[in-house]
N, C-alpha and C positions, 0 to 999 in steps of 0.2 A: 350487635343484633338488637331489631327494637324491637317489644315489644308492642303486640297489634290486638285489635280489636276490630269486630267488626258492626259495633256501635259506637257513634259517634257522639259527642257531647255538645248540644243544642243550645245549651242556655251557659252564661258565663258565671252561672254560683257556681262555688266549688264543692264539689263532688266526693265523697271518698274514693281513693284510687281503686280499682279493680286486684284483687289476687293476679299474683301471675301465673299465669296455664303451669298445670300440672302436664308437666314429659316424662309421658311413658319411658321408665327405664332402658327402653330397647333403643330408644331413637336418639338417647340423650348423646350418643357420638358423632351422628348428624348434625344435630343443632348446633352442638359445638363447635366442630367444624364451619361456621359460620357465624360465630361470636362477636369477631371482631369486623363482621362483614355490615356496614352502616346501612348498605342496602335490602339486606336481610331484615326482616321480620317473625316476628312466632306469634301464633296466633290461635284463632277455629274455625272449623268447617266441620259441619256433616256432627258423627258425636266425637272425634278429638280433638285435643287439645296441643297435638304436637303438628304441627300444619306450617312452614315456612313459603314463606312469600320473597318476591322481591319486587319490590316499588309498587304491593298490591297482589301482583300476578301468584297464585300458589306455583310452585313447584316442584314439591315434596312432601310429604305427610305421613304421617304411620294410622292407619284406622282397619279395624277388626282384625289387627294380630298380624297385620303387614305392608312391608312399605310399598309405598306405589308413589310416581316418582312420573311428570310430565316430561316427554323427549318427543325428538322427531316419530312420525309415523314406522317411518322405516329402522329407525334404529328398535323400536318397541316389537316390529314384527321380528329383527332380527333375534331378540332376547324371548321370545315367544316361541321360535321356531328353534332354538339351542334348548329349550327347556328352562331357561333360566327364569324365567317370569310366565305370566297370564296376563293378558289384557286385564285390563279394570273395569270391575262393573261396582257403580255406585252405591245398588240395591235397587236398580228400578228395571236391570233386564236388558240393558243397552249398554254393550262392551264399545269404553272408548280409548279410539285408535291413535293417539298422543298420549294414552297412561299406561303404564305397567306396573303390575301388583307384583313385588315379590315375599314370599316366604321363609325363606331361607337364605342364604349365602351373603349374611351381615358383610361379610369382610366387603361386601361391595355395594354397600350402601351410601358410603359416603361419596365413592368416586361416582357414582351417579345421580347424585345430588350433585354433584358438583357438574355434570352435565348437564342438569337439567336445568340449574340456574344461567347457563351458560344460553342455554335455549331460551327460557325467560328473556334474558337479558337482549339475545340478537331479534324477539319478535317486537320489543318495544320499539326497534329503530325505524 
């Protein structure tokens, strides 16, 4: 997994390297979960620091106490309508309908990260 930034370096002096993102403890089974994934990324968005991308594209992240996680529209309404999750709302009032936030039920964090990368990956084609 690479580490990502979402500032780029303009001029060709060198730099000191950036810290790398502090992951929230909760998420740290996610990320790993994609360690040895090249196309993976860790990065930020929004205020955290636990935020995975692939090839750019977010598709997972943990931010204010829970993960939410980009999938098809229908698979989010299904996981909305079992209880399992809530739509995502960013903080601006606007529930959107490719994220699901969940709170609870880590054990299934990873496999849907692992879904969502999966989504990522077939919208770049």
């Amino acid at each position: 997994m690479k580490k990502t930034s979402a500032k780029s370096s303009r001029s060709s002096r060198a730099e000191p390297t950036a810290a790398p993102p502090v992951i929230d403890p909760a998420f740290v089974p996610v990320a790993d979960a994609f360690a040895k994934d090249g196309d993976v990324g860790l990065g930020r968005m929004f205020s955290s620091s636990s935020v995975l991308n692939f090839r750019g594209k977010i598709f997972a992240m943990f931010v204010k106490g829970k993960f939410v996680a980009k999938l098809p529209k229908e698979r989010v309404d299904d996981l909305v309508a079992s209880g399992v999750g809530q739509h995502f709302d960013p903080g601006h009032g606007r529930l959107m309908k490719e994220w699901v936030a969940l709170s609870n039920a880590r054990g299934s964090w990873v496999a849907l990260a692992q879904e969502a990368r999966a989504f990522a990956e077939s919208a770049r084609r």
